[in-house]
N, C-alpha and C positions, 0 to 999 in steps of 0.2 A: 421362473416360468410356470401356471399355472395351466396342466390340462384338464380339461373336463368332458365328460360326453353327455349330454341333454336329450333325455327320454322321456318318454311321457309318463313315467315310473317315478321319476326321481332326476337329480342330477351326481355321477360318480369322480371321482379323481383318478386323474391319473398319470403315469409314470410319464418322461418325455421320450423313452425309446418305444413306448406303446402309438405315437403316431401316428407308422403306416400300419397297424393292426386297424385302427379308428376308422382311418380315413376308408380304408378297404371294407368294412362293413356298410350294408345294404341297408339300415338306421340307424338313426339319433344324429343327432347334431354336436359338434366338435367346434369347441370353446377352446381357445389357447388365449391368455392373457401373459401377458410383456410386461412385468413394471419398469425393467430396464433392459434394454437393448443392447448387449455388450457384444461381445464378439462368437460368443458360447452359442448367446442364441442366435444370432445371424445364420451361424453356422446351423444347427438344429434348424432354424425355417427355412432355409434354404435346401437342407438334403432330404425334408418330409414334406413341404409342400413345392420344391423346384420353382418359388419366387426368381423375380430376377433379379440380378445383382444389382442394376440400380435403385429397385424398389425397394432392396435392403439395405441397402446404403441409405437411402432419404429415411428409412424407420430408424437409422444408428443414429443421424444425426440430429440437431436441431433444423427446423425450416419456419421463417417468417412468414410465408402466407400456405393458404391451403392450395391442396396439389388433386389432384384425378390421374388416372394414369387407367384405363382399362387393357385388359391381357387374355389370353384366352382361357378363359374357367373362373376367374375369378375380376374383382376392382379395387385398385389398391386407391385407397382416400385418404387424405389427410385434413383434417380440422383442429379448432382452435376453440379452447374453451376460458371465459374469463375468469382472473381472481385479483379480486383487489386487497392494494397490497400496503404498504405506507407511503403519508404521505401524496398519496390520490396518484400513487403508481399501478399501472393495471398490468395482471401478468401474461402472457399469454401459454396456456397450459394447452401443449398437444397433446393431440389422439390421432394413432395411424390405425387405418383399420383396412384389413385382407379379406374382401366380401368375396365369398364362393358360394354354393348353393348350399353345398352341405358343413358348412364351415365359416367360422369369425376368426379371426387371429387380430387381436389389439392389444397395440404397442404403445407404450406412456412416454413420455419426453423426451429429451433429453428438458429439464424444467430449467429456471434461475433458484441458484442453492436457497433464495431468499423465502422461494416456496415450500410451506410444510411438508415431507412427504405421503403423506394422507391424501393432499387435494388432486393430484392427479388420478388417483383410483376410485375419485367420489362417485361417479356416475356409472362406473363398471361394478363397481360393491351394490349400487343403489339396486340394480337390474338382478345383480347373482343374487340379491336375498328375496327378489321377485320370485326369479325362477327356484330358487332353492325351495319356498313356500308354499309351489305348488302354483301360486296366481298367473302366474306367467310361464307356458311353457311354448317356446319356440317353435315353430317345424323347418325354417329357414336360416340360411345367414341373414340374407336381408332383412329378416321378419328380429332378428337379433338386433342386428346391426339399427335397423329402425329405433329400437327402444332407447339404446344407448343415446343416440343423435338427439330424439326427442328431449330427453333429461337434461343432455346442454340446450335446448332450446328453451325448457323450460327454468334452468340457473340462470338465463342470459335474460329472460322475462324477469326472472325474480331481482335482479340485478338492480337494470330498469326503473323495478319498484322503488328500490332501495333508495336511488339517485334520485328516482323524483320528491321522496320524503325528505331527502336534503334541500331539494330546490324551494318547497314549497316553505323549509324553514328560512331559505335564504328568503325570499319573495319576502316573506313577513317582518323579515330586519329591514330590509330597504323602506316600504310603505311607513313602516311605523318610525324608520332613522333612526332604530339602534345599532350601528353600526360597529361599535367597539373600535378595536385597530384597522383602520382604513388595510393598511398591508394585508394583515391577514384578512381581514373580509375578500378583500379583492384575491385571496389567494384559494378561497374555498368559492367562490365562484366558480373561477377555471376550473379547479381539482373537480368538480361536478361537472363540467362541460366536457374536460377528458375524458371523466368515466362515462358517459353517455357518446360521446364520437368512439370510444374503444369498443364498447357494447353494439355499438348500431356495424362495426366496421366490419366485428365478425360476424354477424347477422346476416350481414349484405355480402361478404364473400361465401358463404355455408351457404346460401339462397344460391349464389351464383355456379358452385360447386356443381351442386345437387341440380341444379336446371342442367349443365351441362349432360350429368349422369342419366336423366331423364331421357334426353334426347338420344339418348345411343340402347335402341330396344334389342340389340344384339348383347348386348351386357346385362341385362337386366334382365329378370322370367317376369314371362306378364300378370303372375300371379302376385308379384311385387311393386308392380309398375305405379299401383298407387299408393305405396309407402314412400318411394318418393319423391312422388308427387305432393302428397302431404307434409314432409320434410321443407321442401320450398313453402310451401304454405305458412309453417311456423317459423321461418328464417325469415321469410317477408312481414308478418304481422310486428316481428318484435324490428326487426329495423324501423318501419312505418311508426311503432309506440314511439320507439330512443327518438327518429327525426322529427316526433312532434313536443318532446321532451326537449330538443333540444331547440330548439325554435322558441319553445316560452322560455328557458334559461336564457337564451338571450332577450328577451325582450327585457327580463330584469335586469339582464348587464346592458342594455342601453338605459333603462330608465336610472339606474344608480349611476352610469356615466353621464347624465346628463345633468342628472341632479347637481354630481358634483362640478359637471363646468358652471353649471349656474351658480351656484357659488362661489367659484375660483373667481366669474364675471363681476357678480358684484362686490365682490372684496376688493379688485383691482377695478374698478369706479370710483370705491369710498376712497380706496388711496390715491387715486386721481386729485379728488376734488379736496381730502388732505393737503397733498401737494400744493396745487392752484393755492389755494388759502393761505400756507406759510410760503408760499416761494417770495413774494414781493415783501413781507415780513424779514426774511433772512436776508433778501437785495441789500435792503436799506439798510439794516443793521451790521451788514458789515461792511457797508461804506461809512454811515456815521456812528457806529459803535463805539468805536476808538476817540474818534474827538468828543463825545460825549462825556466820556470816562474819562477822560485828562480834563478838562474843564472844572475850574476852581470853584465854582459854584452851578450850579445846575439854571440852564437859559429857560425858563417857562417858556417863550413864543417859539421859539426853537424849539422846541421838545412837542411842543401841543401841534406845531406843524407838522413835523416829523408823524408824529403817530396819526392823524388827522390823512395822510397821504399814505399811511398804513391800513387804515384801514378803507380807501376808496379805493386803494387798490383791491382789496383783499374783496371787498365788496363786488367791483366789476367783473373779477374773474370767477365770483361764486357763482353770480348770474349767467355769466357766458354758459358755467358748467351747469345750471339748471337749464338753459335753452338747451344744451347739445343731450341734455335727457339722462345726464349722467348722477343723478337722485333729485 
């Protein structure tokens, strides 16, 4: 557990029984960053900031979608940030975050082991070496909190990017029909179509979070109220990007599906009209096959019959398959 206080001097470290000293001073801003949420610290934010127990419980645990919960003094949020993983697996990496006026408290996953541990501190690190730089010094949680948020809006835009340089190379194998292995073509289609429905999903609920939080001006100081407002702002553009993204992906997976029934169609015509052509061919020969073959000498008018009714069949049924339009 990382404490910090954020002055406009600098930013300092510090102990975690130094808390209620922090929190009881009349400036700076108090940073507590979570990489992990055990039991230690539940304990520690619960006896310096008096969270409530179930709001420490959902920071311990894992949770699939994102949560709000306002309290008095403070907003406990939870969001979801993407990372793509193997295999066109997308992760979903939380961020629980305790907005007070004069305080942030953000707690990191519980993640999938599959996750590097670096990726979840990416956009808390991104922000402390802001502020530590001088570029960025806070006067708010919210005004804190803000930045961080921003940062996964702007991973989730970059993300976006990323997918659409895949799509736009799929697009190019379809038109041109290099295809490679049908399988896996078709399997990096999807895997681009997940990563972009995963991307838009958490978009659209962090949009929806944050409009909730919006509408409760008792929670929020009005000198905030348009960070986020701005928050929805960037939660709705990049959904609005990924569902137009994802809209042209499909339109490639119809045109390559179509392609390929049109193909499966007329391959099974040609062997239609295969068919037709040997079917009266194979009639006959295996009704006069046999006496043919036993016969001590070969019957010329027999034979030249035979084939002659071979091929007027073969002939009437070709016809029939070119009226019915089948080549």
């Amino acid at each position: 557990m990382d404490v910090r206080l954020i002055m406009p001097g600098g930013v300092t470290t510090h102990a975690v029984d130094e808390l209620p000293a922090l929190l009881a001073r009349d400036e700076g801003l108090v940073w507590v960053d979570v990489p992990t949420c055990d039991g230690e610290a539940v304990q520690a934010l619960g006896e310096a900031f008096g969270f409530h127990p179930l709001a420490l419980r959902d920071a311990s645990v894992r949770n699939r979608v994102p949560k709000i919960h306002p309290y008095p003094g403070h907003v406990f949020v939870i969001l979801h940030a993407p990372h793509f993983g193997s295999r066109g697996h997308v992760h979903y990496v939380e961020l629980d975050q305790f907005i007070g006026e004069r305080y942030l408290v953000t707690v990191h996953g519980p993640t999938n082991p599959a996750v590097p541990p670096d990726v979840p501190l990416r956009q808390t690190r991104e922000v402390l070496r802001r502020v530590e730089s001088g570029r960025f010094v806070p006067a708010s949680g919210f005004e804190l909190s803000y930045a961080i948020v921003s940062s996964i809006s702007r991973l989730q835009e970059t993300l976006v990017e990323d997918v659409t340089a895949e799509v736009w190379r799929l697009e190019q194998r379809v038109t041109a029909g290099h295809l490679g292995n049908p399988e896996q073509f078709l399997e990096e289609l999807f895997q681009a179509r997940h990563g972009l429905l995963a991307v838009r999903t958490m978009a659209a609920l962090g949009g929806a979070i944050y409009g909730r939080l919006a509408s409760l001006p008792r929670s929020v100081p009005p000198e905030s109220v348009h960070l986020v407002t701005d928050v929805v702002d960037q939660f709705g553009r990049v959904r609005s990007v990924a569902d137009g993204e994802r809209e042209y992906l499909q339109g490639v997976i119809e045109f390559y599906k179509a392609r390929t029934d049109t193909k499966m169609t007329i391959a099974a015509e040609r062997l239609a009209v295969i068919a037709a052509i040997t079917l009266p061919i194979t009639a006959l020969s295996s009704v006069y096959g046999m006496n043919l073959i036993v016969s001590d000498h070969t019957q010329a008018p027999h034979l030249v019959a035979v084939l002659v009714i071979m091929a007027v069949m073969s002939a009437t049924l070709l016809g029939w398959a070119k009226r019915q339009g089948w080549w």
